[in-house]
C-alpha positions in Angstrom: 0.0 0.0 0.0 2.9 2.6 0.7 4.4 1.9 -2.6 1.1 2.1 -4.6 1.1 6.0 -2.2 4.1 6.9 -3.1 3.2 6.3 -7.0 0.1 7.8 -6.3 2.0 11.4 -4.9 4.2 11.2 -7.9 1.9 11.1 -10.4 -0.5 13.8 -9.0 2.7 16.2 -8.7 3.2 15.2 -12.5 1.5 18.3 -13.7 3.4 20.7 -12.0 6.6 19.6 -12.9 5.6 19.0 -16.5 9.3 18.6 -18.3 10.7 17.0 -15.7 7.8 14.0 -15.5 10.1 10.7 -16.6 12.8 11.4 -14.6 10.7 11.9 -11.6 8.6 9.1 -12.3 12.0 7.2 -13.1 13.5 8.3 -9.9 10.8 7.5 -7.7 10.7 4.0 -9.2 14.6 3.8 -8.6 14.2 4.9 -5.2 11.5 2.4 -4.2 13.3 -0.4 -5.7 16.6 0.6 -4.0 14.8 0.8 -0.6 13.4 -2.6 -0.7 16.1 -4.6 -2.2 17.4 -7.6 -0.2 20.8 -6.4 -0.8 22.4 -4.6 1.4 23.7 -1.1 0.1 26.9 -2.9 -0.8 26.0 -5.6 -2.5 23.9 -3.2 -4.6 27.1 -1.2 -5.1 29.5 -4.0 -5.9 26.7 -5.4 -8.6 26.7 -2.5 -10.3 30.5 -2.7 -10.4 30.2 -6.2 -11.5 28.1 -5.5 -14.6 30.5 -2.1 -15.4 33.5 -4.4 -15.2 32.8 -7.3 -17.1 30.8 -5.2 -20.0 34.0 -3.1 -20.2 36.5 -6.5 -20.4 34.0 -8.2 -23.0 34.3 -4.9 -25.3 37.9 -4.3 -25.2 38.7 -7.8 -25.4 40.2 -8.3 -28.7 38.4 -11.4 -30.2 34.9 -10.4 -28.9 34.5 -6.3 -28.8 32.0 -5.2 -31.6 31.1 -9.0 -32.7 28.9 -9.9 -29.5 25.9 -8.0 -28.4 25.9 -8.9 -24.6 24.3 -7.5 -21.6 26.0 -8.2 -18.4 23.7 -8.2 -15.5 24.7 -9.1 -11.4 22.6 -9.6 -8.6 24.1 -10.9 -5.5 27.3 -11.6 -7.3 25.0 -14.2 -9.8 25.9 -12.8 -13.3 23.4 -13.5 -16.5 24.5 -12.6 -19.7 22.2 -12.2 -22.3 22.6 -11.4 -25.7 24.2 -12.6 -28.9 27.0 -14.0 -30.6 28.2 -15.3 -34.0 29.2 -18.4 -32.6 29.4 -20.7 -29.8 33.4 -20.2 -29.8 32.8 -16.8 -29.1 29.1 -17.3 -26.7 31.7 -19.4 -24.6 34.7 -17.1 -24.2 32.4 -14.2 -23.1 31.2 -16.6 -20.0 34.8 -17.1 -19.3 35.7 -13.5 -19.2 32.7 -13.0 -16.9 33.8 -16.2 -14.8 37.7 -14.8 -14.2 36.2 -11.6 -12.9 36.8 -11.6 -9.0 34.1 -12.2 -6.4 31.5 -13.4 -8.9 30.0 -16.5 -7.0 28.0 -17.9 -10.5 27.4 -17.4 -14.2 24.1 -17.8 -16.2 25.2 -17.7 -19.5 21.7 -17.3 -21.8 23.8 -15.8 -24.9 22.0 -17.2 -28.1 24.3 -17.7 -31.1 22.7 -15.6 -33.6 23.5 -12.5 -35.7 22.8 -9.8 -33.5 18.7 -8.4 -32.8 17.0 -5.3 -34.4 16.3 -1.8 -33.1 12.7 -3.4 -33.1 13.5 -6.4 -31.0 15.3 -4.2 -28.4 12.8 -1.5 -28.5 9.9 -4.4 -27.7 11.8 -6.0 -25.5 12.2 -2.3 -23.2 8.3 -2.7 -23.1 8.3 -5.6 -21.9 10.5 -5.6 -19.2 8.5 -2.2 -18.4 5.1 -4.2 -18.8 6.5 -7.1 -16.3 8.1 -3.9 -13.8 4.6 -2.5 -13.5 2.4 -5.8 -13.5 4.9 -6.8 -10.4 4.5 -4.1 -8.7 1.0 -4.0 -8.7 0.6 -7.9 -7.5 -1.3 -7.8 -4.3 0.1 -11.0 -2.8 4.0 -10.3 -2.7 6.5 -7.3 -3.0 7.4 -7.3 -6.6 10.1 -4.8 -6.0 12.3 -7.2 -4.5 12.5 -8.5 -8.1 15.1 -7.7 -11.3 13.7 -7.8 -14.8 15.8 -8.0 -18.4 14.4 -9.1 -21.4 16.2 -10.2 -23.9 14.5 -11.1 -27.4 11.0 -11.6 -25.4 12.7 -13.9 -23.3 11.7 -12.1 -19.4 14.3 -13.4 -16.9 13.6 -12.8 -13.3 16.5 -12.2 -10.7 15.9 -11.3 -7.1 16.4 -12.9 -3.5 12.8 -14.7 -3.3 10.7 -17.3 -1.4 9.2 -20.4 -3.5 5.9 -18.8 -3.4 7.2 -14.9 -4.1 9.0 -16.7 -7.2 5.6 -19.1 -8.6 3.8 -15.8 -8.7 5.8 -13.7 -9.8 6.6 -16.4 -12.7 2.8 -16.4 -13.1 2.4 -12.8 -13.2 4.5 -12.2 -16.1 4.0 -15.5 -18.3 0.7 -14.5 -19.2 2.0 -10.9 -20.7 1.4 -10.7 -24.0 4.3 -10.3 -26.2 6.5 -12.6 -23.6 7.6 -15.8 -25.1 9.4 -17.3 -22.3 10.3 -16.6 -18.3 13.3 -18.0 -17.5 14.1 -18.0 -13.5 17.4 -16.9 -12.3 16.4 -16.6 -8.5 18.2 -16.9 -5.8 16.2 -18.6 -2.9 15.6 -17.8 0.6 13.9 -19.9 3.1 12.7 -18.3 6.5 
């Protein structure tokens, strides 16, 4: 209920900030999800520096830079990297660049060997993982912003420190989006 408020106060103040409406909206969004991570503060911190790390080795590494198209994304030290490359060779050396990076504890390497998606595919796949951010939020039976969506080529992976249940819903709230072909589950469980 305090997160449907919040929402609720931004979007009233909308109008009277007029120019300044998506980055409100985007930082109140930010803020909310920050706040009610399972992280702590540092692990949030050293995730990001994951990701900013291993992006950067992948595209100045001399056999992959401009012939992969990979996102790097850490939660809890669990890396998934999605994306594309032309060829298994290459699919497996990114996951062993991400591997050798220090402090990462596992590697979910969903990297399709294909020639690299269209503007379309990436723009679709932004409203999608914005589609599955708002449909999680607004679930009534657990806190959806304890969890991390990517899409990749209308593939929605979920990452987030979960129960069993929290994950089976959340699963269910987003397989039945239209538009998403698959929900692949990169959770990392907790049992209280």
């Amino acid at each position: 209920m305090k997160k449907f408020a919040l929402l609720l106060s931004v979007l009233i103040m909308l109008p009277a900030i007029q120019g300044c409406a998506v980055v409100v909206v985007g930082a109140a969004a930010g803020a909310v999800m920050t706040a009610h991570d399972r992280r702590s503060m540092g692990a949030q911190v050293e995730d990001t520096e994951i990701e900013v790390k291993i992006g950067a080795r992948i595209a100045e590494h001399q056999e992959l830079g401009d012939r992969v198209n990979i996102n790097v994304i850490s939660y809890n030290r669990r890396v998934l990297l999605v994306g594309q490359a032309p060829s298994s060779h290459l699919k497996g050396l990114v996951e062993r660049v991400a591997h050798s990076y220090e402090g990462v504890v596992e590697v979910h390497n969903r990297i399709k060997v294909k020639k690299k998606v269209s503007l379309d595919v990436t723009s679709n796949d932004a409203w999608l993982t914005s589609k599955s951010k708002t449909n999680l939020l607004a679930a009534e039976n657990f806190d959806g912003s304890h969890i991390k969506v990517v899409t990749e080529d209308s593939e929605v992976f979920l990452m987030g420190i979960v129960t069993e249940q929290e994950a089976e819903e959340a699963i269910n709230v987003v397989r039945h989006l239209r538009g998403v072909e698959k929900v692949i589950d990169v959770f990392e469980y907790r049992y209280d």
